[in-house]
Every structure is written in C-alpha cells, then in structure tokens.
C-alpha positions as CSV (number, residue, x, y, z in Angstrom):
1,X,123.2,123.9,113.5
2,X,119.2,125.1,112.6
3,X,116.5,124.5,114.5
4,X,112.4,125.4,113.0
5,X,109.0,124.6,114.8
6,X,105.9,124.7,112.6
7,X,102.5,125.8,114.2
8,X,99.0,126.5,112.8
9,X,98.2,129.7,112.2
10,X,94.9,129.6,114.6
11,X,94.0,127.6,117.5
12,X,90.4,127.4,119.7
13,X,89.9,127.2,123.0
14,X,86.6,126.9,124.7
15,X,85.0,128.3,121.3
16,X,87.2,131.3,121.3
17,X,89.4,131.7,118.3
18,X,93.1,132.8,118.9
19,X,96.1,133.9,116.4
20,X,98.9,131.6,117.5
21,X,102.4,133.5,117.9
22,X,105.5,132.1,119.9
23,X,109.2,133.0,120.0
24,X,112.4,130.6,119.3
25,X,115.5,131.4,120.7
26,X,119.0,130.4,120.3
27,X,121.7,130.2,123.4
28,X,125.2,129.4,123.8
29,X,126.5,127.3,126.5
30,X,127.1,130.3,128.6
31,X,123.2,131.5,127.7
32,X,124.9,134.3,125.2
33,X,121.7,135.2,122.8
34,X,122.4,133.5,119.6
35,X,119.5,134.0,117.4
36,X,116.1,134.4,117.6
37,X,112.6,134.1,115.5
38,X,109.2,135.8,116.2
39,X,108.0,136.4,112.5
40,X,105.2,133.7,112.2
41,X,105.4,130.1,111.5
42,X,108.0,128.8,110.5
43,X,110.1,129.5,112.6
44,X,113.5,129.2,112.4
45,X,116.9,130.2,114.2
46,X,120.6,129.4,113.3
47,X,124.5,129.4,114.5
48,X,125.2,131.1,111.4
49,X,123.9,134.3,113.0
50,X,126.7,134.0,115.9
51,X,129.1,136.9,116.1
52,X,131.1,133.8,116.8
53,X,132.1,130.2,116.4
54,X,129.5,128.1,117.9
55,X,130.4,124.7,119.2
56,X,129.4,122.3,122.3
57,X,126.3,122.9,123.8
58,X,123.5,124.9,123.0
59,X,119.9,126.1,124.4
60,X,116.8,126.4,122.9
61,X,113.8,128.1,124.3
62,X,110.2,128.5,122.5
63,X,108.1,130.7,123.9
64,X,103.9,131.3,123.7
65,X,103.2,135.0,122.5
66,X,99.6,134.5,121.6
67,X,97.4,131.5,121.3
68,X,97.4,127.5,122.1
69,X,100.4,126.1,120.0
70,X,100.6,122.7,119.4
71,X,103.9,123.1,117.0
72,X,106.6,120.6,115.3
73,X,110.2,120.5,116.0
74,X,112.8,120.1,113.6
75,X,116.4,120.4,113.5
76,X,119.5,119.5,111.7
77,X,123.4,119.5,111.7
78,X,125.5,121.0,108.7
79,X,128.8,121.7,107.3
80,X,129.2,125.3,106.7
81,X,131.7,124.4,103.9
82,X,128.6,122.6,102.3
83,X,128.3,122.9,98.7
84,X,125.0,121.5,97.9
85,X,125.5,117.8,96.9
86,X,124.1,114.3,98.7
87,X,124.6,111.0,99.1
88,X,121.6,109.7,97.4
89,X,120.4,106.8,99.5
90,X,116.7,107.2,98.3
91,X,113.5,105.2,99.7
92,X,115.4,103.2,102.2
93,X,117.9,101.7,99.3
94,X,121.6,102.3,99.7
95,X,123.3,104.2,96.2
96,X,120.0,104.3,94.9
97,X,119.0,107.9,93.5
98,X,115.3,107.9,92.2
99,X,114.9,108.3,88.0
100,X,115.6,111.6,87.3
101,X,113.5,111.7,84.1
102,X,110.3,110.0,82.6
103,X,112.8,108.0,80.0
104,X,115.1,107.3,83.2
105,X,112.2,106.0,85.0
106,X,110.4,103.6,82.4
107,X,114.6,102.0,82.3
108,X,114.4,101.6,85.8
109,X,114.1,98.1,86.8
110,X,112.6,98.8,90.4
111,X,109.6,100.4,89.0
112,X,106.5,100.2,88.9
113,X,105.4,99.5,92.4
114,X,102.6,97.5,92.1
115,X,99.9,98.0,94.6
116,X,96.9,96.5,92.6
117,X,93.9,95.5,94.9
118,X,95.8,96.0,98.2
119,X,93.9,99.0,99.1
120,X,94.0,100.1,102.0
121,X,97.8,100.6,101.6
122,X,99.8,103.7,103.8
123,X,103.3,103.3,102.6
124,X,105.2,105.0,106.2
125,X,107.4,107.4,105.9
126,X,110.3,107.0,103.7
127,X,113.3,109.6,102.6
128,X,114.7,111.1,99.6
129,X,116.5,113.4,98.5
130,X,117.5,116.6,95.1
131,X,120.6,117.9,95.1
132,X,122.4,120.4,92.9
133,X,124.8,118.1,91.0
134,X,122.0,117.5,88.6
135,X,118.8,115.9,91.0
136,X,116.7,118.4,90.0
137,X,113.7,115.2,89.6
138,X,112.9,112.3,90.9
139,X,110.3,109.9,89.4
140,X,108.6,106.9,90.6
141,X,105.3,105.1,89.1
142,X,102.5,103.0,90.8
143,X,100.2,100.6,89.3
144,X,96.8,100.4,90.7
145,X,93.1,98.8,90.2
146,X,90.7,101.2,88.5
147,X,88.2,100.8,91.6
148,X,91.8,102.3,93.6
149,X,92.5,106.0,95.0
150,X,96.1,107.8,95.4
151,X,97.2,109.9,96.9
152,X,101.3,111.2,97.9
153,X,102.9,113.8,100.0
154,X,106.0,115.2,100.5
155,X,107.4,117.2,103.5
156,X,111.0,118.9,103.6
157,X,113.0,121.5,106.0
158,X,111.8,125.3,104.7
159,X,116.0,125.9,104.4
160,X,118.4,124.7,104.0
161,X,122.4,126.2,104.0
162,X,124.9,126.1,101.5
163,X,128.1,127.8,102.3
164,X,126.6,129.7,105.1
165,X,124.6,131.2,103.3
166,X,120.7,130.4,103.9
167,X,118.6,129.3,101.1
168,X,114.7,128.3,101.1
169,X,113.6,125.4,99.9
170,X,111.4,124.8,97.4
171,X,109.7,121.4,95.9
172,X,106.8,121.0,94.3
173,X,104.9,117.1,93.6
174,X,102.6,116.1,90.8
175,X,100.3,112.9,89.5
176,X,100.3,112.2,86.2
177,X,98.3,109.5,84.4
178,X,99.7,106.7,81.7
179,X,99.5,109.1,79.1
180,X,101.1,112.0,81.3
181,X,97.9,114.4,81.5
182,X,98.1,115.9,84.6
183,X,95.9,114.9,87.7
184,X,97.3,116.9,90.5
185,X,100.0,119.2,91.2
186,X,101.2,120.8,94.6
187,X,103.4,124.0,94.2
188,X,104.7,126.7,96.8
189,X,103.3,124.4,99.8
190,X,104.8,122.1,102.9
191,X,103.7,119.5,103.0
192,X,102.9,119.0,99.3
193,X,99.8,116.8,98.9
194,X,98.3,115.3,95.8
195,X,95.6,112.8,95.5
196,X,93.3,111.2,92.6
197,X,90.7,112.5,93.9
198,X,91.6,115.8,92.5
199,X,91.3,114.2,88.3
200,X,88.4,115.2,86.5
201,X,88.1,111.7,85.4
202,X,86.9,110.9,89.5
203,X,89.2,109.3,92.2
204,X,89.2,105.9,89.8
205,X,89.8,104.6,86.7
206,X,93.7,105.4,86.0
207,X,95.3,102.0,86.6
208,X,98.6,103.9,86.9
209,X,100.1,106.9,88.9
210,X,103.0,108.8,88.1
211,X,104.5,111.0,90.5
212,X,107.9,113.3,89.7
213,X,109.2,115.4,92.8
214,X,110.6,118.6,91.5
215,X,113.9,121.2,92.8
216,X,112.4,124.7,92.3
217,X,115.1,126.0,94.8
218,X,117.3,124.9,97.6
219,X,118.3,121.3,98.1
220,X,118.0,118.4,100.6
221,X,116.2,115.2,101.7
222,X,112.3,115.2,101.9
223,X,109.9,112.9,103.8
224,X,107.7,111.0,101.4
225,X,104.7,108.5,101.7
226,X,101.4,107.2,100.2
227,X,98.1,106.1,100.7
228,X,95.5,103.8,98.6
229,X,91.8,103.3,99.2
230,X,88.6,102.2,98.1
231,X,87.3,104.8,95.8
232,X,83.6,103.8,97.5
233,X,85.1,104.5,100.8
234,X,85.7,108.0,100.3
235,X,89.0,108.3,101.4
236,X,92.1,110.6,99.8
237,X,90.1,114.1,100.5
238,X,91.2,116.9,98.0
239,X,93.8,118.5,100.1
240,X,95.4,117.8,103.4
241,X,94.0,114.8,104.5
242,X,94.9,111.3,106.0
243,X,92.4,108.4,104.8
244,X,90.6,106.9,107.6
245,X,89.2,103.0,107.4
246,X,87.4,100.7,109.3
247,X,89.8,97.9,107.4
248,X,93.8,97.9,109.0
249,X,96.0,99.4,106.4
250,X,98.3,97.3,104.9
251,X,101.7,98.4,105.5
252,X,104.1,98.9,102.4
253,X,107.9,97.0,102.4
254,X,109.7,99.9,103.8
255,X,111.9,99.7,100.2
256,X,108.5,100.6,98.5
257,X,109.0,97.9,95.7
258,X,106.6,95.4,95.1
C-alpha cells in the first residue's frame, strides 16, 4: 500500500508569503514507524519500506513543517508480485483500450467525438489507462466548430510499483490538428494540460483535435477530461486553467462518445 499528498509550493497568509513543507508518515497497527516523507511535494510513503510484512491496519499522519497547506490525498492498493500489465477498461467502457496508434485510431469506430457547437462542454473526469504489454499510446480525436476552443488534461499517481520495486511515472499529452502539426504538447508535468489556445493559428479555426497520451516511463491509470468554449469568451488560458462561464456547461455522456 502507497499513500502521496500534493501541495503548492507557496502559500499566503495575511500578505505574507510562506514556503509550504509538511511530513507524511507511515505506522503499523502497533504505531511501529513504517516510512516517512519530508523531501518536498510530492510526497510519498510506502509498505515496501517495512523491515516487515505489512498487513491489517495502518496509520497515517501528515504533518505542517512550514507554511499553510492545502494538499491532495491519494492512495492505492497493489500486488507486490505486480508485473506491469492492466485490465484496460478505458473512458468508462468495459474491454475497451483506447487506439494505440494514429492508423488504430482513424479504424476505430467510436471515434470522433463530436462536440460541434456544444460549447460550453466539461467532459468530468474519466479514467484510462498504459501499460507495459504494449500501451505505450492512446489516441482519441474530437470534432469541433471553427468558432470552438480545447483544451485536455491528464493527471496520474507520480509512482507507481512493479515488483516492489518503485518506479516514477511519466506521461506526457499532445494536440494535434487534421493534418497532425502540432498545437500543444505537455511533457515532464502533473497534471498535463494542453489547450488551443496555445496554436499559432489562435484558439479557433481547427475543426478537429487530436490528442495521443504517451508512456515515457512507469505505467498505470490516469485521470482524463476536457473542456470547450467560446473562442470570444476567452476561456481555455495557456496553462493551468479551468474555463469559467456565465452559460452552464453542458455535461459530456460519461462514455465520451457522441
């Protein structure tokens, strides 16, 4: 068993600026000191580090160092005889593993999602997943208005374990339009975010999005959603942003096709 928080780096309080810092620690059922983390976010602690087999209940405590931290919990439950591979249940869709390839992807009868003039659109969060038994992609494509912005993140654990041993995950996300030039990319971050907004041919104009989610290392499932907008509205941002509307979203299926 793993458990990570996430916090920002900074926090304010009453206009002062402080360097957030906390502590996770990892107890057996008897309180015997498991693991700990005090390196800088993420943070992350594991039964893997017992001097013993770990099973039935265990503690967790996070403690404030430094700072005001607002931070994100995560954890998971794995086999240590783990060898890497999923059961690909992808978007909500039972034996359903995304295209793994461009060609893959244009065979695919699900796709494209066609989200033409329904902006405002937030998809929700969905799940995915690469693997190592060949998932190294997956692709998806969405049709849109040329008055229409993107945008798509993904979010994943930072590790993940394969036979006890710890490895770091790594994906990376990227827009490409109809004729595959590349819009945006995201590499070496989590979250990953790309948007439209980001082509040099403005936030507009494309008509179609394609987006492949990419294995550098590690394996696993990611968190994945979407937005649409107006382009006149403004929305989509060039990094890190959630659009913001006077008009309700429309919510996506929570299969994604359309």
């Amino acid at each position: 068993m793993a458990f990570e928080i996430t916090y920002p780096v900074n926090s304010v309080n009453n206009g002062t600026t402080y360097a957030n810092d906390a502590e996770l620690l990892l107890y057996d059922a008897n309180m015997n000191f498991v693991d700990s983390s005090m390196v800088g976010s993420p943070e992350l602690v594991t039964t893997n580090n017992s001097q013993g087999s770990i099973g039935g209940t265990v503690y967790i405590k996070i403690q404030r160092w430094n700072g005001y931290v607002d931070y994100d919990l995560r954890f998971w439950v794995f086999s240590t005889s783990s060898s890497g591979t999923t059961n690909q249940n992808d978007i909500g869709n039972p034996n359903y593993d995304l295209p793994d390839t461009y060609n893959a992807l244009l065979n695919d009868p699900f796709w494209p999602t066609q989200l033409n003039g329904g902006a405002p659109i937030y998809s929700g969060i969905s799940t995915a997943e690469l693997d190592l038994n060949g998932d190294n992609e997956d692709w998806m494509v969405f049709t849109l208005n040329p008055t229409e912005g993107f945008a798509l993140e993904i979010s994943y654990s930072s590790f993940v374990f394969v036979n006890g041993s710890l490895i770091t995950n790594d994906f990376s996300v990227y827009i490409y339009d109809t004729s595959l030039n590349t819009i945006d990319f995201s590499t070496g971050n989590n979250p990953d975010y790309v948007t439209t907004n980001n082509s040099a041919a403005g936030a507009g104009g494309h008509g179609i999005s394609i987006c492949p989610d990419t294995r550098n290392s590690g394996f696993g499932a990611y968190d994945i959603e979407f937005w649409t907008w107006n382009v006149g509205s403004g929305g989509g941002g060039t990094g890190k942003f959630r659009h913001r509307s006077s008009k309700p979203m429309q919510r996506c299926r929570s299969n994604w096709f359309r």
